[in-house]
C-alpha positions in Angstrom: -33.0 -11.5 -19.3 -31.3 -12.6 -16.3 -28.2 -14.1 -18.0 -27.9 -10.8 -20.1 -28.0 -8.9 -16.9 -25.3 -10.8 -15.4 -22.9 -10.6 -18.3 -23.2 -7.0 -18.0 -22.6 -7.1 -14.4 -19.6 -9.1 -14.9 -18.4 -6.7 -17.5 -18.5 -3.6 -15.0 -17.2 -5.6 -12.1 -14.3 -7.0 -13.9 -12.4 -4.9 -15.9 -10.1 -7.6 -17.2 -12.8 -9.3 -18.8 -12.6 -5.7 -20.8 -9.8 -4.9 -21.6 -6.0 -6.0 -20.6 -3.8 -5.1 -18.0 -1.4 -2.0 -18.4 2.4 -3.0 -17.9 4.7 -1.8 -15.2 6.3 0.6 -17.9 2.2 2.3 -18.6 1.6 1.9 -14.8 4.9 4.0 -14.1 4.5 6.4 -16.8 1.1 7.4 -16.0 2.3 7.4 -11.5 5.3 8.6 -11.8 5.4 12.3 -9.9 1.9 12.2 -9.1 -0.2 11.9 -6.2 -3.4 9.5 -7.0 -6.7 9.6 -4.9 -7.9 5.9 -4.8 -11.6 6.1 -4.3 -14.3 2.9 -3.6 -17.9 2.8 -3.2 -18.7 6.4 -3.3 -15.5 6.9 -0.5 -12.2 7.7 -0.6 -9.9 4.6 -0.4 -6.4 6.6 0.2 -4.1 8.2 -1.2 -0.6 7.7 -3.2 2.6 9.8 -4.6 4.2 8.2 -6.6 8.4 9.1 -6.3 10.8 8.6 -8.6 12.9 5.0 -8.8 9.7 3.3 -8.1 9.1 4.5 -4.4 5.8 5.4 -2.7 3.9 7.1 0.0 0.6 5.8 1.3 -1.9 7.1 3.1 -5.2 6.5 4.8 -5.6 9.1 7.3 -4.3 13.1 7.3 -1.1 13.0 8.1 -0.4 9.4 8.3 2.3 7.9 6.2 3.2 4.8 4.8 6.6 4.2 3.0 7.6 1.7 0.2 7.9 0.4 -2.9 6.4 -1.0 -5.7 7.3 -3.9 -8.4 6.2 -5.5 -11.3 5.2 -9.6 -10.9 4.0 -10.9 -14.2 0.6 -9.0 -14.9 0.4 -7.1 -11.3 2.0 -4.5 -9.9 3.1 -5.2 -5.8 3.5 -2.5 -3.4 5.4 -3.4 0.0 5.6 -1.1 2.7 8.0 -0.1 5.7 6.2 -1.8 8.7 4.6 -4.9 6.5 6.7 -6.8 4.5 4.2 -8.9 2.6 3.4 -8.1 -0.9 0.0 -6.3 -1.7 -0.4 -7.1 -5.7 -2.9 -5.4 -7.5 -3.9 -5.4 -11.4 -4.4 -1.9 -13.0 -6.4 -0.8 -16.0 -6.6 2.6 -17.7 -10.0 3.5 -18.5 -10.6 6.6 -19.9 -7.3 7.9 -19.3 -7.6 7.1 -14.8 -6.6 3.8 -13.3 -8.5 0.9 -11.9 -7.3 -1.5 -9.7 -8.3 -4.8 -8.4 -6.3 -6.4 -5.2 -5.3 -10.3 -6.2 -7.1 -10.8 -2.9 -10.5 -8.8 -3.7 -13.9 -10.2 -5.2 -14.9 -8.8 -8.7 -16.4 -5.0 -8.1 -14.1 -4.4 -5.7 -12.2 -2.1 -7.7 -10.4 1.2 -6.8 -10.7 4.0 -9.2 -8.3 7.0 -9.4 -10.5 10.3 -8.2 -8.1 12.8 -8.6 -4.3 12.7 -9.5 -2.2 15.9 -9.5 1.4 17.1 -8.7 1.0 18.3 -4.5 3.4 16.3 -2.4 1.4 14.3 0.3 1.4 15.6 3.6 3.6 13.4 5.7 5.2 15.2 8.8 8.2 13.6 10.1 7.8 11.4 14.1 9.0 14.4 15.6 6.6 17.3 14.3 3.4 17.9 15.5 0.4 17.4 13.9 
């Protein structure tokens, strides 16, 4: 009983014991002129728009932006951003038609699911505008 109960355990933690990962061109087809809610343990994780020629907005808190990039390295897809330039590399999954992601750095069920995706810009006012 116990080793059935793990195995499913380790089914729904780890997606790529599933299923495989999508490729850049699936990951950029699906991101591309969107703006995805990333959501994780019953929170919301952030938030990303996705611009065209592969470049991103990230944010964590209203009206706080991060700028970057993303790339394909062999199964992941790495973001890197204006004021850190080490790679954050990530493995994405479409299940039923919404990502999943899993940081190379995070433990199995650590996964980010897209909550929402839909076409408003993200709010990101310039240094010099006020809040």
């Amino acid at each position: 009983m116990r080793v059935a109960a793990f195995a499913l355990a380790a089914l729904t933690a780890a997606p790529a014991l599933a299923e495989a990962p999508i490729t850049a061109d699936q990951f950029e087809a699906h991101v591309t002129g969107k703006t995805v809610t990333y959501g994780q343990f019953g929170g919301i994780f952030g938030i990303e728009e996705y611009l065209p020629d592969r470049k991103v907005r990230w944010s964590v808190a209203p009206n706080e932006c991060q700028y970057g990039s993303w790339y394909p390295q062999d199964d992941t897809i790495c973001f890197v951003y204006e004021y850190d330039p080490t790679p954050s590399c990530w493995t994405f999954w479409l299940r039923n038609g919404a990502l999943v992601a899993l940081s190379v750095n995070a433990a199995p069920g650590e996964e980010l699911h897209e909550v929402q995706a839909d076409t408003q810009p993200l709010p990101c006012p310039g240094p010099d505008i006020g809040v």
